[in-house]
C-alpha positions in Angstrom: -11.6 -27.7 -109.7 -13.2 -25.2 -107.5 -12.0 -27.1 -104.0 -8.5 -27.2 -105.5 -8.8 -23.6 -106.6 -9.9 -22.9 -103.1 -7.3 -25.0 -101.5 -4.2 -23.7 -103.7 -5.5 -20.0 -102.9 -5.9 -20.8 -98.9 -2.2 -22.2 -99.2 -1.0 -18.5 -100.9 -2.8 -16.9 -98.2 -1.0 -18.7 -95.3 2.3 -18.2 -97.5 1.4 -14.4 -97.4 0.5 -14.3 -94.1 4.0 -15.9 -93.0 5.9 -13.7 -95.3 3.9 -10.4 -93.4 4.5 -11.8 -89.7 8.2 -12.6 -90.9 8.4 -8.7 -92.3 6.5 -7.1 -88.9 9.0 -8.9 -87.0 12.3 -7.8 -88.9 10.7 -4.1 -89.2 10.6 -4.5 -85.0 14.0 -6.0 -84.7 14.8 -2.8 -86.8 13.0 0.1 -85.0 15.2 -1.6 -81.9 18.6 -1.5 -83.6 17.4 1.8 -84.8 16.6 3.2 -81.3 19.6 2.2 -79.8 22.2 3.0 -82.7 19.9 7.0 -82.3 20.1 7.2 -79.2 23.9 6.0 -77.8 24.6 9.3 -80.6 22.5 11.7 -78.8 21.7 10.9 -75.2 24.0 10.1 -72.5 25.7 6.4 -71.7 23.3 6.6 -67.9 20.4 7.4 -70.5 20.8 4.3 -72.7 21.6 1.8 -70.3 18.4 3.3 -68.5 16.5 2.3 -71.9 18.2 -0.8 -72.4 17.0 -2.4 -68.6 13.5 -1.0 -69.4 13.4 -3.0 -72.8 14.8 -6.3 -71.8 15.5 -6.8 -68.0 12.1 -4.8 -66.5 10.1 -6.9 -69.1 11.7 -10.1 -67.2 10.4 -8.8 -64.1 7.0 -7.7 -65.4 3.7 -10.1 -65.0 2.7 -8.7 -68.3 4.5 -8.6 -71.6 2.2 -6.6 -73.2 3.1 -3.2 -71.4 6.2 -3.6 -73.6 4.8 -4.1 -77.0 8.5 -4.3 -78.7 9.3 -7.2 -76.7 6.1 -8.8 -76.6 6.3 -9.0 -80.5 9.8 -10.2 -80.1 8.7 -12.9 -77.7 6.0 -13.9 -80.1 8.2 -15.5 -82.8 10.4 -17.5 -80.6 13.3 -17.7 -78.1 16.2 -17.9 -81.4 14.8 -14.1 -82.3 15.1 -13.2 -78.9 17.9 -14.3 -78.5 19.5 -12.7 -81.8 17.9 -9.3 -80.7 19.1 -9.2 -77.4 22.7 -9.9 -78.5 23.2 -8.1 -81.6 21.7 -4.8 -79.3 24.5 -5.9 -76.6 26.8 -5.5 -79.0 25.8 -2.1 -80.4 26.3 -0.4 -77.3 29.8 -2.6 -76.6 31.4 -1.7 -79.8 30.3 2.2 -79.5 31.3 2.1 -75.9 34.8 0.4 -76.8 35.2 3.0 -80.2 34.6 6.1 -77.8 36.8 4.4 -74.6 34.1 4.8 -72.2 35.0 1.6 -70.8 33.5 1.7 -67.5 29.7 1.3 -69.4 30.7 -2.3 -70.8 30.9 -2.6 -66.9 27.8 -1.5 -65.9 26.0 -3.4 -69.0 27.3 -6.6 -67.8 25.9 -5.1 -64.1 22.6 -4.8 -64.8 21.8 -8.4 -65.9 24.2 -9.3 -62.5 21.3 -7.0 -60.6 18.7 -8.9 -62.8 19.9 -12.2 -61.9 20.4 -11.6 -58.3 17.3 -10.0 -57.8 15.6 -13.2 -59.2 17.5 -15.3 -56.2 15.7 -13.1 -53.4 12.5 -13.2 -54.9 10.6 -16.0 -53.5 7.6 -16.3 -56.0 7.3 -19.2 -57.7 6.0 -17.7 -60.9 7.9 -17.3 -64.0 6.9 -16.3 -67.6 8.6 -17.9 -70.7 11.0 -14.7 -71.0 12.4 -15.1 -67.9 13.2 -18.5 -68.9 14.9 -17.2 -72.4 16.6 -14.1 -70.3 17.8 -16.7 -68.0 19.1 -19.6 -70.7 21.3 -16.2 -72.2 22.7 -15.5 -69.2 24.3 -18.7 -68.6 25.1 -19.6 -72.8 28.3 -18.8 -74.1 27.1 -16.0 -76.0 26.7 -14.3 -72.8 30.3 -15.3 -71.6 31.6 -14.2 -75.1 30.2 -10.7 -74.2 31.5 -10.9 -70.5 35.2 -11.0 -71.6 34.4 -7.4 -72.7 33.5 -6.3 -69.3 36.2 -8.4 -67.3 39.1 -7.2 -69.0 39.1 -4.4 -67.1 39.0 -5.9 -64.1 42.2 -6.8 -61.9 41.4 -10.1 -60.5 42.9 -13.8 -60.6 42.0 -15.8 -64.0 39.7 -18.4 -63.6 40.6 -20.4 -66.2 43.7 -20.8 -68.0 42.3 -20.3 -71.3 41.5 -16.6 -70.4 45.0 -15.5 -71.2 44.7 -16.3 -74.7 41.2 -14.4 -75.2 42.6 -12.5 -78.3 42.6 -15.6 -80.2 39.1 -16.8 -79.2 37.9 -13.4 -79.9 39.4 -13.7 -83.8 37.1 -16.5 -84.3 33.9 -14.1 -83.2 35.4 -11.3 -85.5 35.3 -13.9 -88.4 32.0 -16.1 -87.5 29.2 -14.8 -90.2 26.4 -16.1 -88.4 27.8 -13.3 -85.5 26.3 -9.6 -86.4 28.3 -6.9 -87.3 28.9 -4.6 -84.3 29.8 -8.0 -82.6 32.0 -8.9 -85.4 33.9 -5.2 -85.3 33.9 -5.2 -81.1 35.6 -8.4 -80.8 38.1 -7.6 -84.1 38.9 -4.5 -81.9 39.5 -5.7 -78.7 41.3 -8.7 -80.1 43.9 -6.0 -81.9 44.0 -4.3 -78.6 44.9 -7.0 -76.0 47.8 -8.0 -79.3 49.0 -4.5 -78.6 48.9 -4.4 -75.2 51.0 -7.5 -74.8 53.5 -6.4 -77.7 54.3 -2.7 -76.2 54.4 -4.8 -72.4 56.7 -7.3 -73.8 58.9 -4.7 -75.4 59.2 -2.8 -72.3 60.0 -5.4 -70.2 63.1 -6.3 -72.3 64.1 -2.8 -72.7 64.2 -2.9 -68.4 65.0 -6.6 -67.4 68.6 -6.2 -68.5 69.1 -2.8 -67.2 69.9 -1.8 -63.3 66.8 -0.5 -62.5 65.1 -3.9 -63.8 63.5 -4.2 -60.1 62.3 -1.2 -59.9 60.7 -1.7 -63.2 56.6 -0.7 -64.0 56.7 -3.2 -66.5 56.7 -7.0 -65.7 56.7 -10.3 -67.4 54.0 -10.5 -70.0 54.4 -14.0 -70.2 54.3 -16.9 -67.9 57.9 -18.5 -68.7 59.7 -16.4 -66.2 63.4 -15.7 -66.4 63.5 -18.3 -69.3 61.7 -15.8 -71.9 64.8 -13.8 -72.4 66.7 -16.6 -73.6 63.9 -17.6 -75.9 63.1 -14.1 -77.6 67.5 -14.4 -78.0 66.7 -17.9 -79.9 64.1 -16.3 -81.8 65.9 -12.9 -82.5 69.3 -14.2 -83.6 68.1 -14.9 -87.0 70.2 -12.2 -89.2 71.3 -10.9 -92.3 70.9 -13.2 -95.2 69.3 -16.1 -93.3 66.9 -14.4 -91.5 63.6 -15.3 -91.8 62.2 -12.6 -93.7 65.3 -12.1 -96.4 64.7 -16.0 -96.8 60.7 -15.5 -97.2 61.1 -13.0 -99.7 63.7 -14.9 -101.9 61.0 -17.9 -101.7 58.7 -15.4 -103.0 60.6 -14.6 -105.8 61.9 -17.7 -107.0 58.4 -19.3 -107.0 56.1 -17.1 -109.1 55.8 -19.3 -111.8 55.7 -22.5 -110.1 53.0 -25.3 -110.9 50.7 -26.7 -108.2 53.1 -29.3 -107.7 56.3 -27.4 -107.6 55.2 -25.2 -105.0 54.3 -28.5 -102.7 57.8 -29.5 -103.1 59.5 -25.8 -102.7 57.1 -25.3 -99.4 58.9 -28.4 -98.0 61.9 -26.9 -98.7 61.2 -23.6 -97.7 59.9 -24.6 -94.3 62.7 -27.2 -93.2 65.3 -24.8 -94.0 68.0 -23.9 -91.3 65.7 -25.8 -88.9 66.8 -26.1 -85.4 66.1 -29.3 -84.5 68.2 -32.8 -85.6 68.3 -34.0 -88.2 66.7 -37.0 -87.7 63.7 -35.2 -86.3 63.4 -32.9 -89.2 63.3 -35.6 -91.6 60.0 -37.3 -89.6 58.3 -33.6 -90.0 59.3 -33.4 -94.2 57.6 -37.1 -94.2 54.6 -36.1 -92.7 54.5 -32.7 -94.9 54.9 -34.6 -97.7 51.8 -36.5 -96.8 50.0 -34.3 -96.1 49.8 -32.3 -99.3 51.0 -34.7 -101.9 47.6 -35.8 -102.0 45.5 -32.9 -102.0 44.1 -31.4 -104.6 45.7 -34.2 -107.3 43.5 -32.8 -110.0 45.5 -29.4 -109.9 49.0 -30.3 -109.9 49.2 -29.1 -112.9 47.6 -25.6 -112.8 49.7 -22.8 -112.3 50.2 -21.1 -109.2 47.8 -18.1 -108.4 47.1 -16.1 -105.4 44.0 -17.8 -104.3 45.3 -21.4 -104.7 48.4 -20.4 -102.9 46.6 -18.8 -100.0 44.3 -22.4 -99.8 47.6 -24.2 -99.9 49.2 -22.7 -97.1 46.1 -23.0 -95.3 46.1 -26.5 -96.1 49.7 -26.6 -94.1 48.4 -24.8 -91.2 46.2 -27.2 -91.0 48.4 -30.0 -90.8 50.1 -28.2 -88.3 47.3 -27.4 -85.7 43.8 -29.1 -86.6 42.1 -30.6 -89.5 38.8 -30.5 -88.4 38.5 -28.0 -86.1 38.9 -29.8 -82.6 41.4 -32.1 -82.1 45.3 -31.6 -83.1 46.5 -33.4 -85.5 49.0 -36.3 -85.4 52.3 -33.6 -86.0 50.8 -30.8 -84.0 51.0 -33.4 -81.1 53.9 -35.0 -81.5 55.8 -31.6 -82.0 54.1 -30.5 -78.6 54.2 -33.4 -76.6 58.3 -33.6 -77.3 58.8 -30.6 -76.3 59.2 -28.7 -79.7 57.3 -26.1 -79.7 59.7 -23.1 -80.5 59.9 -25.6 -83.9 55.8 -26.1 -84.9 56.1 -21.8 -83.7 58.6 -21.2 -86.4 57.1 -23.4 -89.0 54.1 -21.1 -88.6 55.4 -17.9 -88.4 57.0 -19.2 -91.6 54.1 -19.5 -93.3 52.5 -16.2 -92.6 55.6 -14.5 -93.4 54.9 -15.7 -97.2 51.0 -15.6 -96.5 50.3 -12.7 -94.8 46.5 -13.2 -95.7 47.0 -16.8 -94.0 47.2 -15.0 -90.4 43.4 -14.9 -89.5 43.0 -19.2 -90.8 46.1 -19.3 -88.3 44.3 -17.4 -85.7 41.0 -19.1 -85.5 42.8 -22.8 -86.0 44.3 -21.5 -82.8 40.9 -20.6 -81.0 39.3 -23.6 -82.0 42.4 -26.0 -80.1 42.0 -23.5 -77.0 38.3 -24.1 -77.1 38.9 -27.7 -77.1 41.3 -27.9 -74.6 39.7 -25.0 -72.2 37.9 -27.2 -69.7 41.0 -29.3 -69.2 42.7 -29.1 -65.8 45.6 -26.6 -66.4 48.0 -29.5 -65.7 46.9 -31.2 -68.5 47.4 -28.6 -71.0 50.9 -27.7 -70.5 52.1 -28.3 -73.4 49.5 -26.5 -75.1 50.0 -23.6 -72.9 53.9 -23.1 -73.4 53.2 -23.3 -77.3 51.1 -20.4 -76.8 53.2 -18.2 -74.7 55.9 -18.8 -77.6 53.9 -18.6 -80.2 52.6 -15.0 -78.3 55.9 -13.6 -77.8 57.1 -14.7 -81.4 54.4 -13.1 -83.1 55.1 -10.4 -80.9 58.6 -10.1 -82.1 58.0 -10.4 -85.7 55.0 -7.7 -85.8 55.6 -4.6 -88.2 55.7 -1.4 -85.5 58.2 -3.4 -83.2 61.9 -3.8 -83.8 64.1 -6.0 -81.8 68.3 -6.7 -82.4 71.0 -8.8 -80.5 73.8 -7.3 -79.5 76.9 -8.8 -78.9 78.3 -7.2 -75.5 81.8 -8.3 -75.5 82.8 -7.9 -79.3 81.5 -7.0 -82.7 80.3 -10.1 -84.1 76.4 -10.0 -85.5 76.3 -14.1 -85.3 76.3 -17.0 -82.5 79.0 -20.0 -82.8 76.7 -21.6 -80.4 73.7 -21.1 -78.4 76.6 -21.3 -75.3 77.4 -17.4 -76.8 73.3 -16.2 -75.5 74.7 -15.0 -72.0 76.9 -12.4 -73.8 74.3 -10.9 -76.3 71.9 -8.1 -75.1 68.2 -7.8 -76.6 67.6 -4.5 -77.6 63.6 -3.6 -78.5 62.5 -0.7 -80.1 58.2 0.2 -81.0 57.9 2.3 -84.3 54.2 3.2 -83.0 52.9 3.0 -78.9 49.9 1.6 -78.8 46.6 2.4 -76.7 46.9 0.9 -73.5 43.4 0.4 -71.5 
């Protein structure tokens, strides 16, 4: 009885003793948040990076951990903690930095682990500690390369990799990982809205100049990659008006569809989303058969219910699904035929289609998106083609139907509003007009 006593009470005491190491070393990771959320209020950007080098890159360099005791007890618990620390304090100086547009600092934060790392190349010592292996594995993980983009953006220099065009997307999947902190959440949901902007007001501007006389003279280029071809597209795009336009026909689906069971709203989507489609209909009956599919079988069990918002939002993100990727990697079956045909102004309206009856559906959309880029990205750029012109239409759609942007088509020769045929483009104008400038970095 006594030995068990003992033993149960020597079991409490290691319990204990976890539960106080585990507290000492969140109270640490706290006095280091702390210090740096104090101090990038009330000393100066030179100051903090200053700080920041002596906590994490001169302790690299150092023989002994121990003169710095906040990173020695960091560097106790494991490379994981050091790891989170290191990253989450990264991003407390990036979103601040980014907030108060002193740009040039995300620069020289990024610098300082470049002096780090080429410092270590000219030393010829052979010893290392383990934090100059953990320092080291950071550098080159994708965490690190997440936190680059903030720092390269500002940089005029030839993309590496084709992926890098789309960053705003990738950076919507950091803005809405949990297991990411929240300045690193906020920084990336930032610059993500920023590059969007940035694109919109350069798109807007280069159609307000491209069909103008002093088009080559022009500040403001091609946005996009689909060269001369992108006014013709933003023409397909914009010539939806008046009673059939996309929104008046959103809104009347809203309207009519209120009430609807489960069920009925499976069968009106299908409706909703073929109709006035632009492709033949032959084709168009192949994408209602695989819609149909696709969500006659889910959810069976709640057919029934009536339609509220949260089972709407899930069923719309259900069709997004079926429309990029089910399981986060590779397209599905009707993502890739739409693509590989050539159809991807059609799988870009389908989309916008949804969000313009799911507005809450945007962000799924978003990081659906991301997660076919990151799948993709390592691909040689030939091979992704197809992926690549979906996005540039996808951008420059999106673009279009944002709220602080207007665009109309105006017919130069007489007063008709609508095309007989897609022969009639050449004698429309594009006219674009931005409610609200946005910042441009």
């Amino acid at each position: 009885m006594t030995d068990n006593g003992l033993s149960i009470g020597k079991k409490n005491q290691g319990i204990f003793h976890q539960e106080s190491e585990q507290l000492n070393l969140q109270n640490e990771q706290d006095r280091i948040f702390q210090l740096f959320l104090k101090i990038i209020k009330h000393k100066s950007p030179e100051e903090v990076l200053h700080e920041f080098k002596h906590l994490f890159i001169d302790s690299a360099m150092s023989d002994n951990l121990l003169e710095n005791c906040r990173i020695y007890n960091i560097f106790r618990e494991g490379e994981q903690e050091f790891y989170h620390t290191i990253k989450r304090c990264c991003y407390i100086l990036i979103n601040t930095w980014e907030t108060s547009r002193q740009y040039k600092y995300i620069q020289e934060l990024v610098a300082l682990f470049d002096d780090y790392t080429n410092q270590l190349k000219s030393t010829s010592s052979d010893k290392i500690n383990s934090y100059q292996i953990w320092l080291n594995k950071f550098l080159n993980s994708r965490d690190y390369e997440q936190i680059k983009i903030f720092a390269t953006r500002y940089e005029v220099k030839k993309q590496e990799q084709w992926s890098s065009r789309y960053t705003p997307y990738l950076l919507v999947a950091q803005s809405a990982d949990p297991n990411n902190s929240r300045e690193q959440r906020e920084a990336a949901r930032l610059l993500s809205q920023q590059m969007k902007d940035k694109f919109k007001f350069e798109l807007a501007m280069y159609v307000a100049y491209s069909q103008s006389n002093i088009s080559r003279t022009s500040k403001y280029k091609n946005p996009s990659i689909l060269g001369d071809n992108i006014l013709r597209i933003i023409k397909i795009i914009v010539n939806k008006k008046g009673a059939y336009s996309y929104v008046n026909i959103a809104n009347i689906f809203i309207r009519q569809t209120q009430n609807q069971t489960l069920r009925q709203i499976k069968v009106s989507l299908q409706k909703y989303l073929l109709f006035s489609a632009i492709e033949a209909p032959a084709f168009v009956e192949s994408i209602r058969e695989s819609l149909a599919k696709n969500l006659s079988s889910w959810k069976l069990g709640s057919d029934d219910e009536k339609i509220n918002q949260a089972l709407f939002l899930r069923t719309c993100n259900r069709l997004i699904d079926s429309l990029t990727t089910e399981n986060g990697k590779i397209p599905t079956n009707l993502c890739l035929s739409l693509l590989s045909q050539g159809h991807s102004l059609t799988l870009v309206v389908l989309l916008l289609k949804i969000i313009l009856i799911s507005k809450n559906s945007r962000a799924h959309l978003e990081i659906r998106i991301a997660q076919l880029i990151t799948y993709y990205e390592n691909y040689p750029v030939e091979e992704c083609q197809w992926l690549i012109n979906f996005m540039e239409i996808f951008d420059i759609t999106f673009a279009i139907y944002s709220e602080n942007v207007e665009y109309n088509l105006v017919n130069m020769k007489d007063s008709k509003d609508t095309f007989h045929s897609l022969d009639d483009l050449d004698d429309y104008r594009v006219f674009s007009q931005l409610k609200l400038e946005p910042e441009i970095f």
